[in-house]
ZAMARGU-4260 file (C-alpha; in steps of 0.2 Angstrom, whole numbers, plus 5000, padded with zeros to 4 digits):
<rodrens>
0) 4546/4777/4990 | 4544/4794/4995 | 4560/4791/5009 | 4573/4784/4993 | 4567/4797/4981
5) 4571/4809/4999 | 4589/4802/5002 | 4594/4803/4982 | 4590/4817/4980 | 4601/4824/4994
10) 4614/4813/4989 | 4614/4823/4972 | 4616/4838/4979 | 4631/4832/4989 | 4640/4826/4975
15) 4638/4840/4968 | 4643/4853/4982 | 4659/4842/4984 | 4661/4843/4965 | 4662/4862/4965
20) 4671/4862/4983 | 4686/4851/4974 | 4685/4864/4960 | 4685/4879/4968 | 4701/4872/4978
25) 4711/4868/4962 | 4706/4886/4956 | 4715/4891/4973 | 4730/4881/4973 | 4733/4887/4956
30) 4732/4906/4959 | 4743/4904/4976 | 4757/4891/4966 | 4755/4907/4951 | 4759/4921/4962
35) 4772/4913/4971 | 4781/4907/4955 | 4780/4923/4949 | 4784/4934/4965 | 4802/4924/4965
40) 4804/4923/4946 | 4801/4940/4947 | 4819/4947/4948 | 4826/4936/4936 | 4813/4940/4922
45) 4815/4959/4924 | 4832/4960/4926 | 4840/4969/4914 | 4858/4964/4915 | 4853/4946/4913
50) 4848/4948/4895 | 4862/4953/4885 | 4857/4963/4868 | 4866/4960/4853 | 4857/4965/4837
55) 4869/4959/4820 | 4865/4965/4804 | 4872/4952/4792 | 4875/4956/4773 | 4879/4949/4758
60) 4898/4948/4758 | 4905/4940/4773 | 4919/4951/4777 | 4902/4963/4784 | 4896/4949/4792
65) 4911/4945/4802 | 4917/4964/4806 | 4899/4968/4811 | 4898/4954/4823 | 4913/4957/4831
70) 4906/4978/4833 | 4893/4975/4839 | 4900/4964/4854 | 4912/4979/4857 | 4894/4987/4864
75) 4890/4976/4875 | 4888/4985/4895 | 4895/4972/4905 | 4889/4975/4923 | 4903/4981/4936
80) 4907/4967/4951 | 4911/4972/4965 | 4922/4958/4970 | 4909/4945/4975 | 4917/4927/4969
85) 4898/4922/4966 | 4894/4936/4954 | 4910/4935/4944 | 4906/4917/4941 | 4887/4922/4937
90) 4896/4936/4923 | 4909/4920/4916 | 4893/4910/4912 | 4884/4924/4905 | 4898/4929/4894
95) 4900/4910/4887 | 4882/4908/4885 | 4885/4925/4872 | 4899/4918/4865 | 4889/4900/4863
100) 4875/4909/4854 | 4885/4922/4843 | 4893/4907/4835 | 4877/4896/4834 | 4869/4912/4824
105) 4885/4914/4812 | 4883/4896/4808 | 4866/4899/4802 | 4868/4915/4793 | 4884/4907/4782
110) 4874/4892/4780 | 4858/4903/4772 | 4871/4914/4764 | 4882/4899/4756 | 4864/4892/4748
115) 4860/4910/4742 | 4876/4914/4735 | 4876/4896/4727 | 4860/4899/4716 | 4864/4918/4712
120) 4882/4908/4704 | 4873/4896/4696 | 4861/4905/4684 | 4874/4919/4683 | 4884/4907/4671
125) 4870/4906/4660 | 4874/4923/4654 | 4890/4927/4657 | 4900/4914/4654 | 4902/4923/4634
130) 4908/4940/4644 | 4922/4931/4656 | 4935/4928/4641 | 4952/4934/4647 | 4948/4947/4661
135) 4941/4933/4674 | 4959/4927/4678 | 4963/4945/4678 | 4950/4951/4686 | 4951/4934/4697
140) 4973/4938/4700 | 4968/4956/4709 | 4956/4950/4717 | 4966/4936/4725 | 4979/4950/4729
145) 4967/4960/4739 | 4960/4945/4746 | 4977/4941/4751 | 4980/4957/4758 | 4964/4961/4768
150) 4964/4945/4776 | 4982/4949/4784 | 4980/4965/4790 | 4962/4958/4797 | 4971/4946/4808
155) 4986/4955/4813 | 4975/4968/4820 | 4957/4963/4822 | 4952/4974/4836 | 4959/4991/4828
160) 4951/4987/4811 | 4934/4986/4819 | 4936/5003/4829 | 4939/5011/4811 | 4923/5001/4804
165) 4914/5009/4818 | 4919/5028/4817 | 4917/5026/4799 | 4898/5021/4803 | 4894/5029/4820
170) 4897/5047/4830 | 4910/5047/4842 | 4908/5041/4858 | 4919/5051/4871 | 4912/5042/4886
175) 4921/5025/4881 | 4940/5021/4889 | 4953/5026/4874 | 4964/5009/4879 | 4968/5003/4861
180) 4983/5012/4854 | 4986/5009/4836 | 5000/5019/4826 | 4997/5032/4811 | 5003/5018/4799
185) 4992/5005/4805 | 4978/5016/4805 | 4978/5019/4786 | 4981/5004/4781 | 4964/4998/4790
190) 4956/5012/4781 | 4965/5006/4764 | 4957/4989/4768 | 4941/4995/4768 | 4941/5005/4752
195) 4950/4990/4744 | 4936/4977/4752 | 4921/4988/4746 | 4929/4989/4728 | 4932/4971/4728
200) 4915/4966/4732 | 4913/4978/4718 | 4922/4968/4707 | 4915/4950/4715 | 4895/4956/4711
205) 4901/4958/4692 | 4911/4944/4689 | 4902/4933/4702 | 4919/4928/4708 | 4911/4917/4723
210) 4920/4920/4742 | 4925/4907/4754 | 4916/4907/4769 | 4925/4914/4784 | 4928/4904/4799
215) 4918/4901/4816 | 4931/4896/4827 | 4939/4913/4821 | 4923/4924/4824 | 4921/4914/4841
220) 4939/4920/4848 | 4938/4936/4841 | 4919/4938/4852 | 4929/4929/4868 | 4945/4942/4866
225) 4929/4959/4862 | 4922/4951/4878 | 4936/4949/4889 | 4944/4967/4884 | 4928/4976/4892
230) 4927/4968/4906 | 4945/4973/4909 | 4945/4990/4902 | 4943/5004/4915 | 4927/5011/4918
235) 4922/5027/4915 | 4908/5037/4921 | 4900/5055/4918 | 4903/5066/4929 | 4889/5081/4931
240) 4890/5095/4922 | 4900/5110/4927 | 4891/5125/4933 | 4900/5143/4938 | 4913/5142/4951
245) 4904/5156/4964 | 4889/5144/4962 | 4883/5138/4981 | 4877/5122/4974 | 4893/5118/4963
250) 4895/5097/4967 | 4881/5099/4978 | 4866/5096/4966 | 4853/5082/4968 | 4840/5075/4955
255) 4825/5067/4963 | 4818/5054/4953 | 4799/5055/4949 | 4792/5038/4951 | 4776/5029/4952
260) 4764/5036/4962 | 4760/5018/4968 | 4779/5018/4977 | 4775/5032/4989 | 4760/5043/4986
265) 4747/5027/4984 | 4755/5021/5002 | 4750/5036/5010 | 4735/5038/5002 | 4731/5018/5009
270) 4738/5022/5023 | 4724/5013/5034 | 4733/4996/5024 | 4749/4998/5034 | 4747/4993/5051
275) 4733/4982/5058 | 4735/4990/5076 | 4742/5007/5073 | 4733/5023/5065 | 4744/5025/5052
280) 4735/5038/5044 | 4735/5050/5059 | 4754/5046/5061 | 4759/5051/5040 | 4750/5065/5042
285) 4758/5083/5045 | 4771/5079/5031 | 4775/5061/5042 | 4776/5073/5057 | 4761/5065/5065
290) 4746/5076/5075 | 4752/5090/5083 | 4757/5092/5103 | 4755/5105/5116 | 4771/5118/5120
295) 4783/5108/5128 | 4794/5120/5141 | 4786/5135/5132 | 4793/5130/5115 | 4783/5126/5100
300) 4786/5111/5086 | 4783/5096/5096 | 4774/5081/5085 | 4768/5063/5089 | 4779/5056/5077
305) 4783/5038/5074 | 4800/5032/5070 | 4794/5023/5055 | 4788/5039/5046 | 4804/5046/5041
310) 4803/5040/5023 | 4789/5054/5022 | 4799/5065/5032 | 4815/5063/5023 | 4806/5064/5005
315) 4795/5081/5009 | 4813/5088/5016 | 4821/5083/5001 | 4808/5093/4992 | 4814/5110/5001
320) 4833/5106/4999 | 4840/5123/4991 | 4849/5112/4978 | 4836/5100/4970 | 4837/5102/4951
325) 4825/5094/4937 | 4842/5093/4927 | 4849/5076/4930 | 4865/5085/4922 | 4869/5093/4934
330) 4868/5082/4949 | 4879/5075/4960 | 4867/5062/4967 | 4851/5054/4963 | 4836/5053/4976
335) 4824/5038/4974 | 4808/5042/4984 | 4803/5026/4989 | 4795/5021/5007 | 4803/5004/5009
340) 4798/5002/5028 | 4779/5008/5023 | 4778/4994/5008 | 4784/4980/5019 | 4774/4985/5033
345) 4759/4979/5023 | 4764/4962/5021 | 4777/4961/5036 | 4766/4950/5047 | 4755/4940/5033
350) 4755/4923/5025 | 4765/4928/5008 | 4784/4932/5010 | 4784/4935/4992 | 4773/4947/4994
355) 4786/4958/5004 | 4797/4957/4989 | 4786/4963/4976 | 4787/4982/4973 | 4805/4983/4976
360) 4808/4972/4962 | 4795/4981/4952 | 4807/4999/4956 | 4822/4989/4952 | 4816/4985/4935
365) 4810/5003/4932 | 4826/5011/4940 | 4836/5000/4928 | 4828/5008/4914 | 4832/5024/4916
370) 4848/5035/4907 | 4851/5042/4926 | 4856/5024/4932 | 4867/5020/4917 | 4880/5034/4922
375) 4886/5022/4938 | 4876/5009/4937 | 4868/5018/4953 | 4880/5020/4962 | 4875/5038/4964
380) 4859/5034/4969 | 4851/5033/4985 | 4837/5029/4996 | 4830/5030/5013 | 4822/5017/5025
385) 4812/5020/5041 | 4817/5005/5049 | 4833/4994/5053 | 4842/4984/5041 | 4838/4968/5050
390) 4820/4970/5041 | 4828/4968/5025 | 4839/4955/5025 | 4830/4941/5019 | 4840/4928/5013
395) 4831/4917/4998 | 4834/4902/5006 | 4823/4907/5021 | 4808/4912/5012 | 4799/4911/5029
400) 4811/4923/5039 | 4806/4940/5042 | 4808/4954/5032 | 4810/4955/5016 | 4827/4955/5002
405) 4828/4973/4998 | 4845/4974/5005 | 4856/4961/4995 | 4846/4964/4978 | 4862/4970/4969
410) 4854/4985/4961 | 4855/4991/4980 | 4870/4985/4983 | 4876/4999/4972 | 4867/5013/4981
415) 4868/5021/4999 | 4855/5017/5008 | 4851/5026/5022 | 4841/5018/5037 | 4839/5022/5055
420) 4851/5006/5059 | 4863/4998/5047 | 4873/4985/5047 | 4890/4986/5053 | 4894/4971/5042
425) 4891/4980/5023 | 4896/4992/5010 | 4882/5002/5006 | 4871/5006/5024 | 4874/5019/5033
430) 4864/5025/5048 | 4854/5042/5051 | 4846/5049/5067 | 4828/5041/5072 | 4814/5057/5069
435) 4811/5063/5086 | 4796/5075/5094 | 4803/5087/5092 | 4802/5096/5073 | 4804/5118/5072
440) 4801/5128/5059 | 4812/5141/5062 | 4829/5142/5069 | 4825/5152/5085 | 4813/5139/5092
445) 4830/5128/5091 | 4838/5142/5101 | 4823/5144/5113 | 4824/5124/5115 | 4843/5125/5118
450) 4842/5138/5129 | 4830/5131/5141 | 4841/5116/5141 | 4854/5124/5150 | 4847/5132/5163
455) 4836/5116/5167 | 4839/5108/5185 | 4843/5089/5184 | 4838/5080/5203 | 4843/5064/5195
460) 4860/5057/5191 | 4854/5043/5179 | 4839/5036/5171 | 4831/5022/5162 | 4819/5021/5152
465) 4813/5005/5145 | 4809/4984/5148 | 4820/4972/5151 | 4823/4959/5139 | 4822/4942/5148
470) 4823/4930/5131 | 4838/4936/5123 | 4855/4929/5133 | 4865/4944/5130 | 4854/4957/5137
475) 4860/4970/5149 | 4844/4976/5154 | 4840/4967/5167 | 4856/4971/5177 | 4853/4990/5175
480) 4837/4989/5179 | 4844/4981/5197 | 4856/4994/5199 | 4844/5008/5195 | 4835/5000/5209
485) 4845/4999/5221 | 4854/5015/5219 | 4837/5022/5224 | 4838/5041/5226 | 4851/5044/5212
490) 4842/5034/5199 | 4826/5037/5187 | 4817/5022/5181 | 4802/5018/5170 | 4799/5003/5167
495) 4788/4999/5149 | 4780/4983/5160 | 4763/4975/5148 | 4751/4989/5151 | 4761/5005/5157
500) 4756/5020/5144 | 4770/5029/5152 | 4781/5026/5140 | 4771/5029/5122 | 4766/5045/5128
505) 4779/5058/5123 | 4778/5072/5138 | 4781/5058/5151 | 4796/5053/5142 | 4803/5069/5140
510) 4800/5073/5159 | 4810/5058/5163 | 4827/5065/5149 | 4824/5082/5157 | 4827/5077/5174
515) 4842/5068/5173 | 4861/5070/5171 | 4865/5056/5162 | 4852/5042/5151 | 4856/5024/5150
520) 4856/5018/5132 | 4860/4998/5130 | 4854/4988/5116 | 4837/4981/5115 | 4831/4970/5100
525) 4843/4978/5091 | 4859/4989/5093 | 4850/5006/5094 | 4836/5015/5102 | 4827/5033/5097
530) 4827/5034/5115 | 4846/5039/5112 | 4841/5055/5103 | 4824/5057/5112 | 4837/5060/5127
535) 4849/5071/5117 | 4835/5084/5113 | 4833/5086/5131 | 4852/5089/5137 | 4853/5072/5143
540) 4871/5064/5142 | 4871/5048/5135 | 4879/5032/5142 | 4881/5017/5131 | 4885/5000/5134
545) 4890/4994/5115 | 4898/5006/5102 | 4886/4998/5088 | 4872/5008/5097 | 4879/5023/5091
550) 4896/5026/5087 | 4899/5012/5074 | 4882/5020/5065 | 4879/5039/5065 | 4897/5042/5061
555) 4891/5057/5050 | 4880/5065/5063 | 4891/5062/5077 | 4907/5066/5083 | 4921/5056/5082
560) 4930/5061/5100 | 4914/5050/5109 | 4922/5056/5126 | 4915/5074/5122 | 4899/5070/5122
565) 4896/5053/5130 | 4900/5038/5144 | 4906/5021/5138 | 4905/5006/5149 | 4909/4990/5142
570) 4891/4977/5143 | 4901/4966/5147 | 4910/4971/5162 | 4890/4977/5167 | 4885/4958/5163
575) 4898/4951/5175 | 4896/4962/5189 | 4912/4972/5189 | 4904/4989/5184 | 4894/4999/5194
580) 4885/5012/5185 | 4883/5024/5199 | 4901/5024/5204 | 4908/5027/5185 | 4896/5043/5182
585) 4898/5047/5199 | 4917/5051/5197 | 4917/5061/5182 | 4923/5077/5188 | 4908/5092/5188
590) 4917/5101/5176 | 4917/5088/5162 | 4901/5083/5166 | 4896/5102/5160 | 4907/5102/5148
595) 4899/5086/5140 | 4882/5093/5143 | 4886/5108/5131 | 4892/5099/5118 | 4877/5089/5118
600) 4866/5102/5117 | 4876/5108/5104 | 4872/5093/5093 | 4852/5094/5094 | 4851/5101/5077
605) 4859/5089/5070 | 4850/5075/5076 | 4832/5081/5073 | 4823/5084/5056 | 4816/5103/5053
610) 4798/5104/5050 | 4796/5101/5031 | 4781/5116/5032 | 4794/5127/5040 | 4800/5146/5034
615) 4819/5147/5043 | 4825/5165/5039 | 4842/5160/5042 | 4841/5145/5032 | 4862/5141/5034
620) 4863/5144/5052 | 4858/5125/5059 | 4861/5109/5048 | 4848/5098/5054 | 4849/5077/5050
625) 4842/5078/5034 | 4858/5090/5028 | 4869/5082/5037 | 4863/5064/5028 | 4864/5073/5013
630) 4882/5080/5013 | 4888/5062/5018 | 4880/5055/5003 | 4887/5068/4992 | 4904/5063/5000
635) 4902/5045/4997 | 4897/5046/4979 | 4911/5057/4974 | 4924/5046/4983 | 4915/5029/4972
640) 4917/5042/4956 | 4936/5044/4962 | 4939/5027/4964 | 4931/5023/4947 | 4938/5034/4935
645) 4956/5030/4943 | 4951/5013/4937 | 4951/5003/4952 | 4948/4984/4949 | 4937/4985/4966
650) 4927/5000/4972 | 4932/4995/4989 | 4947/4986/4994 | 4943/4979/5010 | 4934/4963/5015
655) 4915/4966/5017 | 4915/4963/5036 | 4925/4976/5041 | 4914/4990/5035 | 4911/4999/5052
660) 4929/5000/5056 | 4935/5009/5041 | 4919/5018/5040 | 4923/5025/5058 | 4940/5026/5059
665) 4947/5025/5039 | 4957/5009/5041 | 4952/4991/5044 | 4969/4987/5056 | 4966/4979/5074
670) 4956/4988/5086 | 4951/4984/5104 | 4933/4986/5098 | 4933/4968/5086 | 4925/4958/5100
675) 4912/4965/5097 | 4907/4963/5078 | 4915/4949/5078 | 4905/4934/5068 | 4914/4921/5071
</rodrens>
């Protein structure tokens, strides 16, 4: 007894564990399904543009009803397309589903009006039938006449007769395109008709001469023409405010958004949340600088920086820039300091791909929302990213890719967003310079630096520094690495093998730039490298093998003669065995190879960020990336403005895929270059 009363016991308690197991699953299941659901419906619920505002105040008299319909479509913002087939059929549907539901709404308002107007008639005649003697059919004859009259100049000139009905009501809005033209004549007798409609409805309350219902299909062609003439008419945007002509920031003012503290500040300040192996917290501090290193060549300014830190660096620049202004008026462009690469680096390796997504949907929302964004529907906003553009490219059909969507959400597709590797293949990235170690605070630690440059010795007429890349068929790396080797004597080469600290620590790289003439730079995982401008801050010239990894991207910070300053050798021809590194750097004469040398030196400020802590004296004497970035925006924006106010249909007029080429040479003709973006 003692055994069965044992065993059913236990046998209780099992049941129940599984009970509350199977529950607490469900519970689970339901939160993850929840967060998912909403993490992808998230855009679509917040987004602005997809819910289409139209308030109408209906009166009494149906004439009001219909000319305030058809007013207030005539405020409707249609967004601007920029030429995507997909996004003008998304607007199509959006604009029948308005038409759809303006005439569903009118058909309910005449209905409620017709029953109201029907028992206001009916016990009217209870009193006034004594009083309508002879003046109801005069009364009843000049009404028809007006009638008559209204109803013609209504539809011979719908559109201009609710332009009056809307100065007559509202101030003046000298931001809206002045398309309609109407003569003087035309003009008064709109006016004429709106006296004479007020007096009739005059005459109607005290005889109670009852109105015909106006007709749908009318109202629904007049909403379908309101909405096709603003989606043709030219847009026009507001251009910053004017200041004095001898002002030094004239066209040159920014306004930096203030946003949540949770997009930037609450990163940092859960900065051991970003990485799972790397001190992130040591490497945002100092400003994003990172910890401080030891004079290098007896100059000062040298940091441990990461290369993802230059959101931090790029935002506490921003706050020095001698032309930030609080008066959104005035600017030119709008900043939006956000740290992308830091918020997806929280969810870049885990479980939930809609986590990665969450914040920037959350800043598009709030960015929608604000008067700034409405000028150019952001197109004179812009951001920065600390990493390439490859980790935001999501598409929404690979949930389970890397990355995450910032990049096609079209919100950003309007703005220039700066990262340290675009995309030769779209409008709106455009690449900046990698942060480097190097970061001074006044300008003559940059000419102590450059000096010393120049008078280093270089033993070494090449250098490599890197690993090869054994799974990806393309690579290169490999090959150099075998002719490094075997040009022995006249070739540098460190080799980031699994285990080597070499090449994290900064001194030993910088030792390896410093010795050498020339600095092999070929693709790795991507198109770029920092090593490129890791090399350049120590006088090294660099050789690339692919003009993505730098000419095709940092067309703002670099110059367009590449032979100045740099070696080119097709990958290809390096692939195949039918260039030898040594021999083509070999026979440039000593000369060039100087001259080259200079100019690269020449360009160190401009491809390194100034210490955001930093007191220059001379502030205008050096433009360092930041600047540089800065004017290019300013460039672009005022070009967009150009483009829009001259009322181009399509703020850019070439196919998508040729982005690089016209960004680096102005033109999207043949070049001997399209091998190597092409997609096909």
């Amino acid at each position: 007894m003692a055994m069965e009363k044992s065993s059913s016991k236990y046998r209780t308690q099992f049941w129940y564990v599984a009970i509350a197991s199977f529950i607490l699953w469900l519970v689970l299941l339901y939160l993850f399904n929840a967060s998912v659901k909403t993490a992808h419906n998230h855009e679509r619920l917040f987004r602005k543009e997809n819910v289409i505002d139209l308030p109408v105040h209906v009166s009494q008299q149906n004439h009001e009803s219909d000319q305030t319909v058809v007013s207030d479509v005539d405020n409707i913002t249609l967004p601007v397309t920029t030429g995507n087939d997909s996004s003008q059929e998304v607007q199509i549907s959006e604009d029948a589903k308005v038409v759809t539901d303006l005439v569903e709404e009118l058909e309910k308002e005449n209905v409620e009006d017709e029953k109201k107007r029907s028992n206001d008639t009916a016990w009217s005649h209870l009193y006034t039938r004594s009083r309508r003697g002879h003046r109801e059919s005069r009364r009843a004859r000049s009404s028809d006449k007006r009638r008559a009259r209204h109803n013609d100049a209504y539809k011979s000139n719908v559109d201009n007769s609710d332009e009056n009905h809307q100065s007559l009501d509202k101030e003046p809005n000298f931001l809206e395109p002045k398309n309609d033209v109407t003569s003087n004549k035309a003009q008064v007798d709109n006016i004429n008709d709106v006296e004479i409609s007020k007096q009739g409805k005059d005459d109607l309350e005290g005889d109670n001469t009852e109105e015909k219902p106006s007709n749908n299909n009318n109202n629904t062609s007049k909403v379908t023409s309101r909405v096709n003439t603003k989606r043709n008419r030219a847009k026009v945007v507001a251009r910053p405010r004017v200041t004095r002509r001898n002002d030094p920031c004239r066209g040159k003012y920014v306004y930096m958004h203030e946003v949540p503290s949770l997009f930037n500040e609450e990163l940092l300040k859960n900065c051991w949340t970003l990485s799972r192996w790397t001190d992130m917290c040591e490497l945002t501090s100092n400003f994003g600088l990172g910890p401080r290193l030891p004079n290098m060549e007896g100059v000062s300014g040298w940091f441990a920086t990461n290369q993802f830190t230059l959101e931090v660096i790029f935002h506490n620049r921003m706050k020095q820039y001698k032309c930030l202004t609080k008066d959104s008026s005035l600017a030119s462009a709008v900043y939006v300091p956000y740290y992308p690469g830091l918020d997806l680096m929280r969810f870049l390796w885990g479980p939930f791909p809609s986590m990665r997504d969450a914040a920037a949907l959350d800043l598009m929302k709030w960015l929608r929302e604000r008067q700034e964004w409405k000028r150019m529907d952001g197109r004179d906003h812009f951001m920065v990213a600390g990493r390439t553009t490859w980790d935001f490219m999501r598409t929404p059909e690979n949930e389970s890719d890397w990355g995450n969507r910032l990049m096609i959400l079209p919100e950003i597709r309007n703005m220039t967003m700066l990262l340290i590797e675009s995309s030769p293949w779209n409008y709106h990235g455009f690449a900046v310079p990698y942060p480097t170690y190097f970061h001074p605070s006044t300008n003559e630690e940059i000419l102590q630096w450059q000096n010393r440059m120049r008078r280093i010795k270089r033993r070494y007429l090449f250098s490599f520094v890197g690993a090869p890349r054994p799974n990806l068929g393309d690579s290169i790396r490999s090959e150099i690495m075998d002719q490094c080797k075997a040009s022995r004597r006249k070739c540098k080469l460190l080799e980031c093998v699994s285990g080597s600290q070499k090449c994290y620590k900064p001194d030993q790289i910088m030792k390896f730039f410093l010795s050498s003439t020339f600095c092999l730079q070929p693709p790795g995982d991507s198109y770029t490298r920092r090593s490129t401008f890791d090399s350049i801050l120590a006088g090294c010239i660099p050789v690339f093998f692919h003009p993505g990894s730098a000419y095709a991207q940092y067309i703002w910070h670099l110059p367009k003669d590449i032979g100045k300053y740099s070696v080119f050798i097709p990958g290809k021809n390096v692939k195949d065995g039918k260039a030898s590194i040594e021999r083509v750097l070999s026979r440039i004469p000593r000369e060039k190879v100087v001259a080259m040398r200079e100019e690269v030196i020449k360009l160190i400020p401009r491809l390194m960020y100034f210490n955001p802590s930093g007191k220059r004296g001379d502030v205008g004497r050096f433009e360092d990336a930041f600047d540089v970035a800065v004017d290019g925006v300013l460039g672009r924006v005022e070009g967009l403005r150009k483009r829009i106010e001259e009322g181009n249909e399509e703020v850019f007029d070439f196919p998508e895929r040729f982005s690089w080429k016209y960004n680096v040479f102005g033109n999207v003709e043949k070049h001997e270059w399209d091998s190597y973006f092409d997609r096909r």
